[in-house]
N, C-alpha and C positions, 0 to 999 in steps of 0.2 A: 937597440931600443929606439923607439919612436916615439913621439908627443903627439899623442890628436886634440883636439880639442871641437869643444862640442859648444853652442848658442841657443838658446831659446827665450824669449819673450812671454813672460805669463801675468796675466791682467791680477794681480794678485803683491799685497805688499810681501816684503822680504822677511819678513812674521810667518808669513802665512805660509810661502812658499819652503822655508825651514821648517816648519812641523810639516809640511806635507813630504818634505824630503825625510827627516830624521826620526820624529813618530814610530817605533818598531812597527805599528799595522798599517801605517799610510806606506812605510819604506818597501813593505813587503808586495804591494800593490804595486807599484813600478817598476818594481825591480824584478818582476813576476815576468818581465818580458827577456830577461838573463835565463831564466829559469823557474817554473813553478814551483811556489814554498820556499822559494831563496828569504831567509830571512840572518838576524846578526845576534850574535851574543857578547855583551860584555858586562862586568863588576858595575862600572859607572862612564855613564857616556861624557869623560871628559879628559880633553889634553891629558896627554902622554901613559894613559892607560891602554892596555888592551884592548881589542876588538877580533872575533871570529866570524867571518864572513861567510854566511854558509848554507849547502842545501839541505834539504830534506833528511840525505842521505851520510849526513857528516863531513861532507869534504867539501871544499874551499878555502879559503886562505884566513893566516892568522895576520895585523898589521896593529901598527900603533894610531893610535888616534893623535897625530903631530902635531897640526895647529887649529883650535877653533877658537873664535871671534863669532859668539852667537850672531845670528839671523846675517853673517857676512862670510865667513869663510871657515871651512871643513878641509884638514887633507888628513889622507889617510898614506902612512908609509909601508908598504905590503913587505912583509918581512919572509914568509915562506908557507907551504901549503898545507893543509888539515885533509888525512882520509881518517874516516868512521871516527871523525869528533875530536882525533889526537893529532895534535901538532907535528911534524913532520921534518925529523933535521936537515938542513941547507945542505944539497950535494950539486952536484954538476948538471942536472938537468934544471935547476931552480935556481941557484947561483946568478946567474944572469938576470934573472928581473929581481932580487932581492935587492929593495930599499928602492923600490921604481914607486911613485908617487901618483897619487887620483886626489885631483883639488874639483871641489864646489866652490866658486866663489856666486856672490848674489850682491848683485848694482843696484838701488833704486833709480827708477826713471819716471818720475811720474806719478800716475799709477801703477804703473807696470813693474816689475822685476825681472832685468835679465840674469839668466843663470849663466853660468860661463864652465866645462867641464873640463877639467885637461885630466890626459889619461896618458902614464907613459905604459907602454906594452912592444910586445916581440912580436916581430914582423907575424909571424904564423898566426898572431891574433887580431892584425890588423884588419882585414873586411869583415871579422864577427863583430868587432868592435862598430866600425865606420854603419854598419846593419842596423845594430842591437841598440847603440846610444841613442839616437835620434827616434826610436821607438819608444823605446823607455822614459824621453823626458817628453815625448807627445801625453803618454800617460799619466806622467806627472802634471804635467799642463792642465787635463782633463781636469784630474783629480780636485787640485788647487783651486782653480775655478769654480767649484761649486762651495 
């Protein structure tokens, strides 16, 4: 398992930046760049509830919503994978990144807000990732900004 970690600067308070990040239609805009129609489902967006992370087409991952600290920090605990909408038991090809961790944390500086992304993931996903993050929080960036 590997950690990457991701930085972006957006002219935008840590308010703003959070609904632009968590918002289910602003999150599906950024995150558009993982996947078109990537969007999430859960009961209630808060600490230690569920969350489905998902596309279109039912499949993505199920995780915990671990720790949030509005407009400062989000982790999500990825617990194992969703095909066609149904959770998917822990077996040996999933096993390994189960309970691998994606934090938002958000600094004030300013005016500005730095995002900070850490992402633990398996090697075979590490250059889609090191691609895809830094696109997706350009988009965020955009988005937030206006």
């Amino acid at each position: 398992m590997q950690n990457l970690t991701f930085k972006i600067r957006i002219n935008a308070s840590p308010e703003k930046v959070w609904k632009h990040l968590w918002e289910l239609e602003n999150y599906t805009k950024w995150n558009s760049v993982f996947g078109e129609g990537n969007y999430y489902k859960t009961d209630r967006f808060e600490q230690g509830n569920k969350i489905h992370l998902l596309t279109p087409n039912g499949d993505g991952m199920y995780s915990i919503l671990d720790k949030i600290v509005e407009n400062e920090l989000l982790v999500f605990r990825h617990l194992g994978e969703l095909k066609n909408f149904e959770e998917q038991p822990i077996d040996a090809n999933t096993e390994e990144w189960t309970n691998a961790l994606e934090s938002y944390e958000l600094k004030p500086l300013g005016n500005e807000t730095e995002l900070v992304v850490r992402v633990d993931t398996l090697e075979q996903y590490v250059d889609h990732m090191n691609k895809a993050f830094p696109l997706a929080l350009q988009e965020l960036k955009i988005s937030a900004n206006y």
